[in-house]
C-alpha positions as CSV (number, residue, x, y, z in Angstrom):
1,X,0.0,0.0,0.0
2,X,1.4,3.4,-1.0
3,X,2.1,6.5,1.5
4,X,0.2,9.0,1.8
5,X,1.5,12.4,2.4
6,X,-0.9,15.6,2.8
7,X,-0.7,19.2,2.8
8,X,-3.0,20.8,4.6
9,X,-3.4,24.4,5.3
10,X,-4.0,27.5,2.8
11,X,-2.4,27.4,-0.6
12,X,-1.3,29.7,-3.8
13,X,1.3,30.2,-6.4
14,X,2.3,33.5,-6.9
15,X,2.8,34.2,-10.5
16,X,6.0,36.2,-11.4
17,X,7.8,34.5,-8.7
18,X,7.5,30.7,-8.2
19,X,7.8,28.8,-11.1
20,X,7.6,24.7,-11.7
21,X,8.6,22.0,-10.0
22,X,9.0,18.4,-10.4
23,X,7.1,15.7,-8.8
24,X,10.0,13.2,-6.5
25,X,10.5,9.6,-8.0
26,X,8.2,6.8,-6.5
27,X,5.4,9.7,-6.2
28,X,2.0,10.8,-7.3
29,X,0.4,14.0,-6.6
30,X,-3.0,14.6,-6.7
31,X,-5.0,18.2,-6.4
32,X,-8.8,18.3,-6.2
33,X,-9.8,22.3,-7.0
34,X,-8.5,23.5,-10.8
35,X,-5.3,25.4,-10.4
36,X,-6.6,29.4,-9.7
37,X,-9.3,27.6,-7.6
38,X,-10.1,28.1,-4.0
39,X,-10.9,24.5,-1.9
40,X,-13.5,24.3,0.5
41,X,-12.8,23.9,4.4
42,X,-15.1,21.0,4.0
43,X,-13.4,18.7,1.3
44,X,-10.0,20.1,2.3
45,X,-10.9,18.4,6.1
46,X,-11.7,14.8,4.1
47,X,-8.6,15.0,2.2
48,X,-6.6,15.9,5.1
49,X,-7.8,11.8,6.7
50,X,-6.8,10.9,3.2
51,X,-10.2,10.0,2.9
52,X,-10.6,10.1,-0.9
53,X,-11.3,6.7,-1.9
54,X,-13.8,7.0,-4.8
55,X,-12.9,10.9,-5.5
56,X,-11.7,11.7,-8.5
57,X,-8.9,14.3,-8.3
58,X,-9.5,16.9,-10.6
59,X,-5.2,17.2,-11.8
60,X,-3.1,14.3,-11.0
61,X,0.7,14.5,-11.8
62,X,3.1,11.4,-11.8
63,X,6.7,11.1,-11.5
64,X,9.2,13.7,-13.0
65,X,5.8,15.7,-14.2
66,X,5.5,19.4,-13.3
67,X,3.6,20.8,-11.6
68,X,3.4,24.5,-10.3
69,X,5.9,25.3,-7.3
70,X,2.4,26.5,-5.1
71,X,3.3,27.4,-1.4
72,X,1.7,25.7,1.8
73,X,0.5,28.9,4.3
74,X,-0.4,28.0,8.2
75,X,-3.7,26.8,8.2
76,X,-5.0,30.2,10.1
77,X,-8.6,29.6,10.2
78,X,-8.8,26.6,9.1
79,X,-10.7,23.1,10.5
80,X,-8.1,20.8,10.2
81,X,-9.0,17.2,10.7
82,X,-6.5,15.4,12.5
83,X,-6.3,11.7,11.1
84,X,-6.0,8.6,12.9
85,X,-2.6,8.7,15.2
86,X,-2.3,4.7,15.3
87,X,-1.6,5.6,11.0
88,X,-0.7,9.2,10.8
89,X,2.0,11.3,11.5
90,X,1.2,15.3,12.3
91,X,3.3,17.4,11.4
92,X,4.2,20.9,12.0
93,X,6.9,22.5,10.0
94,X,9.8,23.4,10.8
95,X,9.9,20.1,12.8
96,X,11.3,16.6,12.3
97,X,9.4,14.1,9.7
98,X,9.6,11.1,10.4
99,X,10.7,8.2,8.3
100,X,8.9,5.1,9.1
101,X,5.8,3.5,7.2
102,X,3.2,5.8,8.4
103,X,1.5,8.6,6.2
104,X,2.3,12.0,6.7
105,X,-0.3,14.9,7.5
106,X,1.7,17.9,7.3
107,X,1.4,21.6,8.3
108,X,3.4,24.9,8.5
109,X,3.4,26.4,11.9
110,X,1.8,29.6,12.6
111,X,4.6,31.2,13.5
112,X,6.2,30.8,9.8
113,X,3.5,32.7,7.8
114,X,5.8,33.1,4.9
115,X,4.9,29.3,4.2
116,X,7.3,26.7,2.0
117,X,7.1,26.2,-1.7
118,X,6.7,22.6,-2.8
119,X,10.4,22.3,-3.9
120,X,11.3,23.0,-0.8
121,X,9.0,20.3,0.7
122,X,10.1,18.0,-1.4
123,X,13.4,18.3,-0.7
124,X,12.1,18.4,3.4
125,X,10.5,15.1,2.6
126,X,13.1,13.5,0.7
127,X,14.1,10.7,3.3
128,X,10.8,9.7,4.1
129,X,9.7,9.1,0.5
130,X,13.0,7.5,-0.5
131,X,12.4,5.0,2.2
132,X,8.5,4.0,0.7
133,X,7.9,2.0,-1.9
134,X,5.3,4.2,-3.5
135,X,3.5,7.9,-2.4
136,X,0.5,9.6,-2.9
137,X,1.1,13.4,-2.3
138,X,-2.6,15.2,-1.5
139,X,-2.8,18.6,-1.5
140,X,-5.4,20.0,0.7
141,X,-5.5,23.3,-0.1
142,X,-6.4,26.5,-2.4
143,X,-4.5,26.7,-5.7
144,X,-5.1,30.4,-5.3
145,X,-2.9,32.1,-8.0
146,X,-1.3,35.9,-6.9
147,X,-0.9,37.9,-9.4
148,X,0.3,40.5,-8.1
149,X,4.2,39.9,-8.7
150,X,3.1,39.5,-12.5
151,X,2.3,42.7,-12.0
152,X,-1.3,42.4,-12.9
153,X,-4.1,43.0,-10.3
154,X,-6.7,40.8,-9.3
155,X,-8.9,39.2,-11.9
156,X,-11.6,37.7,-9.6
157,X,-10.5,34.1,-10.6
158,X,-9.6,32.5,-7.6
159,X,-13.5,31.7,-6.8
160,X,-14.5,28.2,-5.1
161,X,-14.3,25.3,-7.0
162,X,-16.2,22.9,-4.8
């Protein structure tokens, strides 16, 4: 059975600034808002138990695929659900992950509102997805997209998906 991993908090990629990144060997990574989409507290909170048997993600990227370098935000606000312990790691980041067979529920801690990019994750997370066989990364947030380092202003697109 493959590892899970999750993000959970509040998400976007800010355009003019982070660019791509590349999805780890061994991993999948699966997003269920469109990118410039905002993601409910309510399906965000199912995805954070990995609960999503039966949902069909609405991107999926495999191995080596890009995908865009978003950036994981505290999740100020937000109803987290806290998976089962006797499975599931939580983490809060800057922190120690783990690297044993359980999944990975991850977070950025409040104090670090500046958030990490993906790459950076990945790079974070390296040691606990080298030692899986396989990994299913969820991300349970926005795909807000900032345009204001494009130097455009807001276009009203980041509206809910679901």
């Amino acid at each position: 059975m493959a590892k899970i991993i999750v993000f959970s908090g509040h998400g976007d990629w800010a355009l003019g600034t982070d660019q791509f990144v590349q999805i780890p060997a061994k991993c999948r990574m699966k997003f269920y808002t469109m990118n410039a989409k905002t993601l409910s507290d309510g399906l965000g909170g199912t995805i954070d138990r990995g609960m999503v048997a039966g949902l069909e993600p609405d991107q999926e990227a495999g191995a080596f695929q890009a995908v865009p370098d978003m950036r994981l935000y505290p999740p100020t606000g937000l109803n987290i659900q806290r998976p089962d312990p006797a499975t599931w790691h939580m983490v809060e980041l800057p922190g120690m992950i783990p690297v044993d067979d359980k999944n990975l529920q991850l977070r950025i801690n409040g104090q670090f509102g500046g958030g990490a990019s993906l790459s950076v994750l990945f790079r974070l997370l390296a040691p606990a997805i080298r030692q899986a066989d396989e990994v299913v990364l969820l991300w349970a947030a926005c795909r807000a997209v900032q345009l204001k380092c494009a130097g455009g202003k807001s276009l009203g697109v980041n509206v809910m998906q679901r």
